[in-house]
C-alpha atoms as one frame of an Amber mdcrd trajectory, in Angstrom:
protein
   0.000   0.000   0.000   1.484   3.539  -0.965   1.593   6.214   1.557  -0.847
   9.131   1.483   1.441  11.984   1.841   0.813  14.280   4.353   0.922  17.671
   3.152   1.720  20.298   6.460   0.300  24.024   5.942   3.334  26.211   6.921
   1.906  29.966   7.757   4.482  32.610   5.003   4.259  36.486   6.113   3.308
  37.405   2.590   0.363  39.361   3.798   2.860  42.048   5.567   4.165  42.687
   1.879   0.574  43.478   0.903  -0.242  45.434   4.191   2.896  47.331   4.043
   2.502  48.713   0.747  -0.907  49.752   1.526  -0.113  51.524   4.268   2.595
  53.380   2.079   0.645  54.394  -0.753  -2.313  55.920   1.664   0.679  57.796
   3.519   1.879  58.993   0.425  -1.751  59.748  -0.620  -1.973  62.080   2.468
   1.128  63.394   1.678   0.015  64.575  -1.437  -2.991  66.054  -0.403  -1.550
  68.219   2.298   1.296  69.894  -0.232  -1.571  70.711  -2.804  -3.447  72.004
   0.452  -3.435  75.581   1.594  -3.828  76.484   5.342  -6.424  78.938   6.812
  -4.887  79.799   9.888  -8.290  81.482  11.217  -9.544  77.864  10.792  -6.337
  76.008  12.028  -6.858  78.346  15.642 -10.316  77.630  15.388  -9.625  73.809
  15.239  -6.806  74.127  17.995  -9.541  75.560  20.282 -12.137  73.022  19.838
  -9.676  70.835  22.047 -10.098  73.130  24.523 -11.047  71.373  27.946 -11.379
  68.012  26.204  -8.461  66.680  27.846  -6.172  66.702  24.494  -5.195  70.064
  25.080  -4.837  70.809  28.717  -4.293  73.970  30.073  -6.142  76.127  26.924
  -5.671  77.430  24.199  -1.514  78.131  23.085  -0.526  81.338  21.485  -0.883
  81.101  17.998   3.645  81.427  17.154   3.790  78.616  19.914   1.374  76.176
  18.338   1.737  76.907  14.433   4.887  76.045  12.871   7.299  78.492  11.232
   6.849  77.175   7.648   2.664  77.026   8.137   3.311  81.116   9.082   5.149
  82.013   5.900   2.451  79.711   3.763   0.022  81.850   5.426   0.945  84.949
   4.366   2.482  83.980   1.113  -0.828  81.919   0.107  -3.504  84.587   0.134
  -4.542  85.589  -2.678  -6.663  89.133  -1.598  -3.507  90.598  -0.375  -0.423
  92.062  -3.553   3.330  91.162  -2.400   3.922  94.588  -0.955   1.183  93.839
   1.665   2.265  90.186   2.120   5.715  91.418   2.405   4.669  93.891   5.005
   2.198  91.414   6.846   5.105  89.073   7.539   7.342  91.578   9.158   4.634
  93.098  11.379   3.594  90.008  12.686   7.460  88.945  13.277   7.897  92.182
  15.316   4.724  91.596  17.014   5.827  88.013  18.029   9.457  89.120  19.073
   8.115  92.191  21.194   5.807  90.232  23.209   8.191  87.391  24.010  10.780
  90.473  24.844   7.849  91.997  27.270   7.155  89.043  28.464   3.527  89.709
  27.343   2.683  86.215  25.337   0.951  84.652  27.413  -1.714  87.711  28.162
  -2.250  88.635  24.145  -2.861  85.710  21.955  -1.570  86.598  18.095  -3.562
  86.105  14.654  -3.210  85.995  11.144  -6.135  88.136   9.193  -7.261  89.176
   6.044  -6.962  92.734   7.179  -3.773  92.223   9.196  -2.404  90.604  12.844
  -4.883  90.525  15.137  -3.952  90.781  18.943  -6.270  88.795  20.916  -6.802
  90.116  24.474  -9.816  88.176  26.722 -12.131  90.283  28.921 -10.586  88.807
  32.058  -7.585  90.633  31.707  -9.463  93.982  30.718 -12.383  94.174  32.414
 -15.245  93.318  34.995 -18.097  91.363  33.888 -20.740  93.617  32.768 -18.259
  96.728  32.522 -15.961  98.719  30.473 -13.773  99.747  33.291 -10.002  99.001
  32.213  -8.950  97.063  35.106  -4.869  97.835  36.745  -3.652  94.876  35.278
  -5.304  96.248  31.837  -3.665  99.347  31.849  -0.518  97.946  32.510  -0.958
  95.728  29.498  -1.867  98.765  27.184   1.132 100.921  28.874   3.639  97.789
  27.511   2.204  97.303  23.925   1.946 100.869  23.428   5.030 100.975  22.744
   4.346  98.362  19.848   1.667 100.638  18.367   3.970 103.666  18.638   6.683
 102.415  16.391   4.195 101.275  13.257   2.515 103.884  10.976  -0.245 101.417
  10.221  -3.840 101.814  11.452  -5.237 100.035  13.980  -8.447  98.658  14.503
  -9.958  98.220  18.194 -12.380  95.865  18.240 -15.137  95.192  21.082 -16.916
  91.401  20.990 -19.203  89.776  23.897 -21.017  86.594  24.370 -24.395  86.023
  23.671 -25.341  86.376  27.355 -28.041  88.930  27.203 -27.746  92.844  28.922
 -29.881  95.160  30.317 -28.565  98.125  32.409 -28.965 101.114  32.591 -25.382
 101.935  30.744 -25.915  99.018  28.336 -28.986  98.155  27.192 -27.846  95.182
  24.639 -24.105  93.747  23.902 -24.185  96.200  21.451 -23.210  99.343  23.591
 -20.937  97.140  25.994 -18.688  96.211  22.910 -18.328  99.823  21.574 -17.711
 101.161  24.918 -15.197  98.798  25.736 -13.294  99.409  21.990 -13.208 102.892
  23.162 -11.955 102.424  26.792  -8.817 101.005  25.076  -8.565 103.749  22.359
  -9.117 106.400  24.581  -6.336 104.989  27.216  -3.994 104.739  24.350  -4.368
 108.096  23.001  -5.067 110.033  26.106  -2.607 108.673  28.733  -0.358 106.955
  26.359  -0.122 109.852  24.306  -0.599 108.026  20.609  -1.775 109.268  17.364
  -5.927 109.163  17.409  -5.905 109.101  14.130  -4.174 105.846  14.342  -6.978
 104.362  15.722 -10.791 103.312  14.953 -12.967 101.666  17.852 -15.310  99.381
  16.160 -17.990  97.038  18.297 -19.774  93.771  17.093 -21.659  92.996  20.104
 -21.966  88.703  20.225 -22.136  88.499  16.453 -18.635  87.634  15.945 -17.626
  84.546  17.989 -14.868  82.300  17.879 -16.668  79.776  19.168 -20.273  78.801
  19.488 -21.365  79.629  22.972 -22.836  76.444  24.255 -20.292  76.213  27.696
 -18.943  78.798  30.376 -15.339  78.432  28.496 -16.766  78.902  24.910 -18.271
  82.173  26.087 -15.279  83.271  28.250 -13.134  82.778  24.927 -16.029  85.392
  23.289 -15.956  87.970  25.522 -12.665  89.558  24.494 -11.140  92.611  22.726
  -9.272  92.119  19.651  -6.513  95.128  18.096  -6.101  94.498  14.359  -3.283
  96.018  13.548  -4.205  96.597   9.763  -2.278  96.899   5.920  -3.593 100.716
   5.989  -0.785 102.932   6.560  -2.004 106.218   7.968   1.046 108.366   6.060
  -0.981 107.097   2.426
């Protein structure tokens, strides 16, 4: 009688070749996709913030220079199409001397810095300015406006003051709606920087947008704390055109 042979199944590792090169070509795929990309750094903040008090990102929200790469900054500004190479140019160095003067002043953790369409936008929350409810500058507000004065003092370009609340609702006798709170507050900071500090008014416009403009939608406490804030644009306008 002939022996059946017995055939033994030995296990190969063929299937890592396969998963291995699939994982490749979808990294590469990626890869591709992000250098055709370009980045919208109002949305990249805005998608840094929604980690806020999720556990991912503990401890809030990071200046922007600390959490944006140095390469994603020039992309930014060398990207957008609404603004010639003069302003682009000119974008790029304010917002470098912006960066370096509040790390020098030791001011970058108070003032939270932004990339805009109109310019670089300097973030500063209502607990550092003011009361709830009021336009009072607080002390430690003042200081902040005595040190970054000096910022404003050495660039020609106009600057935009910019009130914003949260959609809490108000009814005073000073402020019947958001509305009035926001402009009064834009013009507690203008006023402190052209009366005490001694800066050019016509530097300056005070603009307020009540809770229309929010970073983020106000559906916590933190959400509306990050909505209630003042925001100085420093713009492309130059007021010596």
């Amino acid at each position: 009688m002939r022996r059946r042979r017995i055939r033994k199944n030995i296990p190969t590792n063929d299937w890592l070749l396969t998963y291995s090169d699939l994982v490749t070509l979808v990294l590469v795929f990626f890869v591709l996709l992000y250098s055709f990309s370009q980045v919208d750094v109002s949305k990249f903040q805005q998608f840094i913030l929604s980690f806020q008090g999720s556990g991912i990102l503990d401890g809030g929200r990071a200046p922007l220079e600390q959490v944006m790469p140095e390469s994603t900054r020039s992309e930014a500004f060398e990207d957008d199409p609404a603004l010639g190479e003069g302003a682009q140019s000119n974008l790029k160095e304010i917002y470098d001397m912006t960066v370096s003067y509040l790390r020098e002043h030791g001011l970058s953790d108070q003032v939270e810095v932004g990339y805009r369409e109109r310019g670089i936008a300097l973030d500063i929350k209502e607990r550092i300015l003011f009361d709830s409810a009021k336009a009072d500058l607080k002390p430690e507000a003042r200081l902040l406006l005595d040190r970054l004065s000096g910022l404003f003092e050495r660039l020609p370009n106009q600057i935009s003051v910019e009130g914003h609340t949260d959609n809490r609702p108000i009814k005073t006798a000073n402020y019947p709606t958001n509305w009035e709170l926001s402009v009064d507050r834009a013009v507690r900071v203008v006023r402190y920087l052209t009366e005490e500090r001694g800066l050019d008014p016509q530097k300056f416009v005070a603009v307020g947008f009540g809770e229309y403009q929010p970073v983020l939608p106000n559906t916590s406490p933190e959400n509306q704390a990050q909505n209630r804030r003042v925001v100085l644009v420093i713009t492309t306008q130059n007021i010596n055109e």
